[in-house]
Steps between C-alpha positions, in 0.01 A plus 500: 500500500554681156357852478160600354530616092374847451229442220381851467887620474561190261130577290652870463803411359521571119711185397153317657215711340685455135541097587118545603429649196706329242354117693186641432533635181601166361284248711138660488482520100652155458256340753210663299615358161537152671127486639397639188635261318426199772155563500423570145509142406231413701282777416578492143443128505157526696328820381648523121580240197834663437722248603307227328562495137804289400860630419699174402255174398310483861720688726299835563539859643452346843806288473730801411412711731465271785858402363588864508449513891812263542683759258387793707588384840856394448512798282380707781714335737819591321408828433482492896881340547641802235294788710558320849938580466357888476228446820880344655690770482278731573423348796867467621433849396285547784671324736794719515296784538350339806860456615594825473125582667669272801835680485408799508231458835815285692 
């Protein structure tokens, strides 16, 4: 049977409280900006007239932005393959910190 991790030893580790951090850091404000901008079509488009005066002949406001959620997602979602090669490493980071956490207990 493999042996019980050590969370609190691991949690204390600095290589984990900077992944922590840095995870954090980038995930939190880009979730915000994503429900901002998910939910402000439907509140712009029930509450407000914003989105519909016409840009181009009779495609309107509504169109673009609704278009622009398609941008922002696979925008968002490569942002996240560049950042997630950092969030990689410095979990392998962590890992061999853990290792050494083993070693040095053995």
């Amino acid at each position: 049977m493999a042996k019980e991790p050590d969370y609190l030893a691991i949690a204390q580790l600095t290589s984990f409280k900077k992944f922590q951090s840095a995870r954090k850091a980038f995930t939190i404000p880009i979730t915000l900006l994503f429900f901002a901008f998910y939910l402000g079509l439907p509140i712009l488009a029930g509450f407000t007239k914003v989105l519909t005066h016409p840009v181009i002949g009779d495609i309107s406001w509504a169109w673009i932005y609704a278009f622009a959620q398609f941008i922002m997602t696979w925008g968002l979602g490569l942002l996240y393959l560049a950042k997630a090669k950092t969030f990689d490493k410095m979990n392998d980071d962590v890992l061999a910190d853990i290792d050494q956490l083993d070693a040095v207990k053995v």
